[in-house]
N, C-alpha and C positions, 0 to 999 in steps of 0.2 A: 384150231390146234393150239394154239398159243392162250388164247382162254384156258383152256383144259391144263396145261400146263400151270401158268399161274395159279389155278385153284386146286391142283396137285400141292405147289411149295406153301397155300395158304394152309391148306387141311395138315401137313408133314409141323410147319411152324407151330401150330396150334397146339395139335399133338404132343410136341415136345415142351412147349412152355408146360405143359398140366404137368409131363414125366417128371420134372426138374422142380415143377411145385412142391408134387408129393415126397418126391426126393427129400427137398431139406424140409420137408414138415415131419418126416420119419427121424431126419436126424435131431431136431431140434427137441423133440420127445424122447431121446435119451435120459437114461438116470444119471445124475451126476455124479461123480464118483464117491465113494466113501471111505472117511478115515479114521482109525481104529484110537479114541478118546485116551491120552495117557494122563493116569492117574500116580502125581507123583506123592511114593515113600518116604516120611518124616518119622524121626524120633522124639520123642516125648518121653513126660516124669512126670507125676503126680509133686505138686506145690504142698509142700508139708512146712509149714510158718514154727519161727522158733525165735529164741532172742540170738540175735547174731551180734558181737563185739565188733565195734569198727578199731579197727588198728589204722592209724597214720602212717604211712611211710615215706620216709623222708633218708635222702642220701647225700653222701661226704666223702669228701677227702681226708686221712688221717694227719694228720701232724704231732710232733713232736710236742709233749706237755714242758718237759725241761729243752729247749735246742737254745744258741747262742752262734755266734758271729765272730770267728776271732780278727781280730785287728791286730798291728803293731803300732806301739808306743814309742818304739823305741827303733832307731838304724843300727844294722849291721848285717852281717854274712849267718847266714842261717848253718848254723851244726847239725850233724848227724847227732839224731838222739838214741835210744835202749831202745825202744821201737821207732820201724819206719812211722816219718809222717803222711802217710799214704788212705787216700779213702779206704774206707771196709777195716781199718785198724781197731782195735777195742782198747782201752785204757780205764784204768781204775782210779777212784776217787783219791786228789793228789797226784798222781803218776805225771810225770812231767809231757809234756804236749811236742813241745818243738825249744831251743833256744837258740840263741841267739849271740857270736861272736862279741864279750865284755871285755876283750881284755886292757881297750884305750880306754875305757871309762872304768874299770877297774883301777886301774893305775893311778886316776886323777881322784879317785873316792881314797886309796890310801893317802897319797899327798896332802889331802884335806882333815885327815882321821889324824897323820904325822904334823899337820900343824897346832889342831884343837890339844894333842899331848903337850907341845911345846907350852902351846899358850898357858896352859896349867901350871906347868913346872916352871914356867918364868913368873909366878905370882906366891911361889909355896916360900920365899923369903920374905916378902912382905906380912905373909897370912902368920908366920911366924910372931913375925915383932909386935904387928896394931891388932892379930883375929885369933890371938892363941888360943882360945877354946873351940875355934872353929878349925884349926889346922889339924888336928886330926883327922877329919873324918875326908877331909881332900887330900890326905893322902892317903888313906885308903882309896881314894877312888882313882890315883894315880897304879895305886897295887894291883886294881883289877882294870885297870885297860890294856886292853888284849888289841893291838891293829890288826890282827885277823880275824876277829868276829866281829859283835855287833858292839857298837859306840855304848854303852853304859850309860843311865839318863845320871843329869849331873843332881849332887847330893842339893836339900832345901833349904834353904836360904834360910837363917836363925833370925836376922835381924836388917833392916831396913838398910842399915851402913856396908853390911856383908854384900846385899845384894845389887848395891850402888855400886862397889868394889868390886864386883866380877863383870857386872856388865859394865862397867868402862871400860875396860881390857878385852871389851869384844868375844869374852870367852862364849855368850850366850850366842850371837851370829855365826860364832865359829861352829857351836855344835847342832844349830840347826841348819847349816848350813850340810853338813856332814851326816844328821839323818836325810834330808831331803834327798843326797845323792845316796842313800842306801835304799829309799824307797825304790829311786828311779833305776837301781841295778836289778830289783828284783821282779822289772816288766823283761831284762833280757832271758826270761826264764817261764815260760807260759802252765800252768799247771791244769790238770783238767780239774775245775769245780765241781762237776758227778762223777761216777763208772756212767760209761756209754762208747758209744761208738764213733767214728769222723767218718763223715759222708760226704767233704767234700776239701780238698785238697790242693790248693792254688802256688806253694811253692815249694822249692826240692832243695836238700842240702847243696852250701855251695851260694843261691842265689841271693843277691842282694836286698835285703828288705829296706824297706821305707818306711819312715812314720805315718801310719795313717793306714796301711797298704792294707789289704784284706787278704790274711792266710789262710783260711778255711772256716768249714762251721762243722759242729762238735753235737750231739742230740746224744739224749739220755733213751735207749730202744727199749727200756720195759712200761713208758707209762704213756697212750696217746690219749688225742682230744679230736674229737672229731665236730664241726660245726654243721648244724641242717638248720632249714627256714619251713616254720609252717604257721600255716593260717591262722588269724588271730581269731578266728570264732574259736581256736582249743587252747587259746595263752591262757583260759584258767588251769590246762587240765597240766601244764608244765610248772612241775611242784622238782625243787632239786629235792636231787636222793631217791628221784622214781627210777627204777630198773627198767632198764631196754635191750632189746633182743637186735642184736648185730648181724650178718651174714655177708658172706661177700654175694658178686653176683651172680655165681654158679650153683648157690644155696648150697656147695657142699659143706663148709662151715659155720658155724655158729659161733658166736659171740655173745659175751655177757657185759653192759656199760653202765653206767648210771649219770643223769643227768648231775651236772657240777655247776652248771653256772647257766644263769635265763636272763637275756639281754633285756633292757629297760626299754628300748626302743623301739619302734616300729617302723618297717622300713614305708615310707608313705607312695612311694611306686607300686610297690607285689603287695603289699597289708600282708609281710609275714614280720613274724620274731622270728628271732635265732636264739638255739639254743645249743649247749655245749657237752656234746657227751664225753665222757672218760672212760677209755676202756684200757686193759691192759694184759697180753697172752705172747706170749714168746712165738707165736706163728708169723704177727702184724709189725709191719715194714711203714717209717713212712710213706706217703704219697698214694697208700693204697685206698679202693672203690667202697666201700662199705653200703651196704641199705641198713636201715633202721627201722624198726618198729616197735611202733609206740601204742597201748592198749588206751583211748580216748575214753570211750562209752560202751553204751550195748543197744540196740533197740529191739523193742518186742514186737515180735507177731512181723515179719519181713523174713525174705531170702534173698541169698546170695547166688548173683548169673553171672557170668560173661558181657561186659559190656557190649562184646556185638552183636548182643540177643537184642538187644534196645534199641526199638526204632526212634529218632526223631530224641532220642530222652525223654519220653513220655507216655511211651506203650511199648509191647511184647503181644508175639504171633500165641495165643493157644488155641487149640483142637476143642471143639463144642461138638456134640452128639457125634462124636468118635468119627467123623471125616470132613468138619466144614471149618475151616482154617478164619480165625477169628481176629480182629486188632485189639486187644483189651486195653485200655488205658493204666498206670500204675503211676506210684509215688515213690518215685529216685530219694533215697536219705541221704547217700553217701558213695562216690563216686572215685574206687579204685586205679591202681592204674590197671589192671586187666578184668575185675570187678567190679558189681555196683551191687548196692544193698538196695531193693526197691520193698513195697508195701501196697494193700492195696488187693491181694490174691486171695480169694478163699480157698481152704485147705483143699488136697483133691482134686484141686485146679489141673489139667493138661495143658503146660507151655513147652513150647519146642526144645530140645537138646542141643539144636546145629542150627545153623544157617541154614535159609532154603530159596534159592536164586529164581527171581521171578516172582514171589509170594506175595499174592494179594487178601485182601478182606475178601472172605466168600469163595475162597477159593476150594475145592474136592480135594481132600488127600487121604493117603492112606496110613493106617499107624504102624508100624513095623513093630511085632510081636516077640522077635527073636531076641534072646537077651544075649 
């Protein structure tokens, strides 16, 4: 019985090892599954070669063609003038700026002006007796001195004993001593040298100024200069008197410049020049963004892409028999800041419009027809 049994569980074992074979030999004969090939949509353009002008662009800060610094020369209590001295003020050529409390140094300019009279008329007895042809004409110049203008220069000396004869008596120390202090009266009085504007405003009536002290700064707002640096492979093509085309950075305006002035020098870090544009429109503020562009050259038989069409800077993706995505190699001339000029394509060519993430040589794509 127990035989019969064992060769029962051997026959049942058996059995089941084959069921459990055939089993996974049915599964493993399955089809694998399948997935449905995506073929990615690219735009494209036909490469149509022409001469394309390379423009430089180069950008700046504007500044003032005429601006200035004011300082004082001179101490005292700052006066209220006819206009505030207040940044954003506009003044005319002449128009007085700001001055300056004279009236201790006023006082000591007459006392000096009231001695040089003295010293005159204590020598008109002398000029009488030993310079009678010359006592005329000093006293006329007694007749027109006036101590509340300006010192009258003294009459010329006829002869070598006259002129011994006034300068002993000190009259000549006296009256330069009496211009010197009318020059130095006319720093308590600051005048504007252009029309322009004050942009910056450092003391208010009332405050005590100092010699030396910095008041403000003064710019003439109809003429600026704007400085850019470019490459010295184009210092031949910066010729003063070339016109350039200005814009701020929104491109909603335009501007018209012309180069003024081309630095001699190269900067030996960057290998650029600097050059100096002029421009001048009642819109432009110092301090403001400007770009520039400058017409260098032209080159023939090239177009103009998108720098982030260029792989590597040395090639661009085009389409060959209308779906196998290609590396063509090309020839970069000139390298924008959102542009490059390449060469290198024959006409007809199909290179990409866009970007296309993942895009390799040999790749399947499709051309999108839709305009």
């Amino acid at each position: 019985m127990r035989k019969i049994i064992l060769s029962v569980l051997g026959i049942l074992l058996i059995a089941g090892a084959f069921l459990l074979g055939n089993y996974m030999i049915e599964n493993k004969k399955k089809p694998k599954p399948k997935f449905n090939k995506v073929i990615k949509t690219v735009f494209v353009k036909n490469v149509i070669n022409k001469e394309i002008p390379i423009v430089l662009t180069a950008s700046g800060n504007l500044t003032a063609k005429n601006k200035i610094e004011i300082y004082s020369e001179v101490s005292g209590v700052l006066k209220p003038s006819a206009k505030p001295f207040k940044s954003g003020t506009n003044f005319y050529n002449g128009q007085t700026l700001l001055s300056i409390n004279s009236d201790e140094f006023y006082a000591s300019l007459q006392s000096q002006k009231s001695n040089l009279f003295n010293l005159v008329t204590s020598i008109m007895p002398d000029l009488r007796l030993d310079y009678p042809n010359d006592f005329k004409k000093w006293e006329s110049y007694l007749q027109s001195f006036d101590i509340n203008k300006t010192t009258p220069k003294l009459p010329e000396f006829s002869s070598d004993k006259e002129k011994y004869f006034i300068s002993g008596r000190g009259i000549n120390t006296a009256y330069y001593n009496v211009k010197n202090l009318e020059v130095k009266l006319g720093k308590y009085r600051i005048r504007a040298p252009f029309s322009g504007i004050l942009t910056e405003a450092l003391v208010t009536p009332g405050t005590l100024v100092r010699v030396g002290q910095k008041l403000g700064e003064f710019i003439d707002s109809s003429v600026f200069e704007m400085e850019v640096s470019l490459n010295t492979a184009y210092a031949d093509l910066l010729k003063i008197g070339n016109s350039v085309s200005l814009s701020n950075l929104e491109k909603s305006k335009n501007y018209t410049g012309k180069v003024v002035r081309v630095n001699g020098k190269v900067d030996q870090v960057s290998q650029t020049i600097k050059a100096f544009i002029q421009v001048a429109h009642k819109d432009l503020k110092e301090g403001m963004f400007l770009e520039a562009n400058l017409i260098a050259k032209s080159e023939k038989d090239a177009i103009e892409i998108p720098r982030k069409l260029l792989v590597d800077n040395e090639a661009i993706y085009t389409v060959t028999n209308d779906s196998i995505l290609t590396l063509t190699s090309v020839n970069p001339v000139y390298f924008g800041a959102e542009n490059v000029i390449i060469k290198g394509l024959d006409d007809n060519t199909k290179i990409l419009t866009q970007t296309l993430p993942g895009a390799f040589d040999g790749m399947i794509v499709k051309i999108n027809t839709k305009k």
